[in-house]
C-alpha positions in Angstrom: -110.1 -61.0 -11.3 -113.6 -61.9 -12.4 -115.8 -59.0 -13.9 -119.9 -58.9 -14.3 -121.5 -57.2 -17.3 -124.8 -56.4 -17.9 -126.0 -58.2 -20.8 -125.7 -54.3 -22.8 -122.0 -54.3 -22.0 -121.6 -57.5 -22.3 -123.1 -56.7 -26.1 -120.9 -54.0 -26.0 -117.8 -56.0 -26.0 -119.2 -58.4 -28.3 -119.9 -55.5 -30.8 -115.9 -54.1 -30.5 -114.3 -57.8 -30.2 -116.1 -57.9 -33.9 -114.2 -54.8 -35.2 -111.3 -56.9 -35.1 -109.6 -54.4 -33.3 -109.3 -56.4 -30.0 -108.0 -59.6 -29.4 -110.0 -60.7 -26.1 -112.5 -59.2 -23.6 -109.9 -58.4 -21.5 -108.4 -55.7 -24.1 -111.7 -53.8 -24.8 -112.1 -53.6 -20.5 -108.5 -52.0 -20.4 -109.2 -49.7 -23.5 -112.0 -48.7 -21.8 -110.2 -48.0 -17.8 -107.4 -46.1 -20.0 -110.3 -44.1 -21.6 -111.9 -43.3 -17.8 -108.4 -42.5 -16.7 -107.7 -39.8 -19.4 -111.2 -38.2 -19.3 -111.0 -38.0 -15.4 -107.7 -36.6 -15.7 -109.2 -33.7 -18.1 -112.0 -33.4 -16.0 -109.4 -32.7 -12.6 -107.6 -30.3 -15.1 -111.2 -28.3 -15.8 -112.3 -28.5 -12.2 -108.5 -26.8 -10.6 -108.7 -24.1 -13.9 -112.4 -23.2 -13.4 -111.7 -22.5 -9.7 -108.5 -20.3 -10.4 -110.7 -18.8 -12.9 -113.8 -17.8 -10.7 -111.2 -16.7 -7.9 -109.4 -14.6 -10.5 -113.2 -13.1 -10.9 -113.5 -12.1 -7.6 -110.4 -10.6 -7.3 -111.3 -8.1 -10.3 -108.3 -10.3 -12.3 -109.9 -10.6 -15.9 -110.1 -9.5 -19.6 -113.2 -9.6 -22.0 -112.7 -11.0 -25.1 -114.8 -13.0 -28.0 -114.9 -16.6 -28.3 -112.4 -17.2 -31.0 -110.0 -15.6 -28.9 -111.2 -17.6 -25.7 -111.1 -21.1 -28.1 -107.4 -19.9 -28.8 -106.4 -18.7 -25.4 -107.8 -22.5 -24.2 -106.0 -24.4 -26.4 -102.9 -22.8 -25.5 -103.2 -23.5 -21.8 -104.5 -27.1 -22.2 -101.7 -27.8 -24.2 -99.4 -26.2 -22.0 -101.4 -28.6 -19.2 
């Protein structure tokens, strides 16, 4: 497979091949598709629990509470995710 860069990406590359923490091109591309992959996977997680949320709304299916106890209420059912 051949891949094009714009010359920013292809500076991109450059710049993380330089960290040393990557061996080739190649690596930094497939850091970077595993990156995508987890943040769309989040994102899919978001989207299905804001629409369960917002039909839980409509139903009358909620309780109020502050935001420390929303932070703590989401981190429970991410990790749970």
């Amino acid at each position: 497979m051949t891949i094009s860069l714009t010359p920013a990406l292809d500076a991109l590359v450059a710049q993380k091949l330089a960290t040393g923490l990557y061996e080739s091109p190649g690596e930094v591309v497939r850091e970077a598709l595993r990156q995508m992959v987890a943040r769309d996977s989040s994102l899919e997680w978001l989207r299905q629990e804001a629409a369960t949320g917002f039909e839980q709304l409509e139903r009358g299916e909620f309780v109020e509470m502050d935001r420390e106890a929303f932070m703590d209420r989401f981190r429970e059912c991410r990790q749970a995710a």
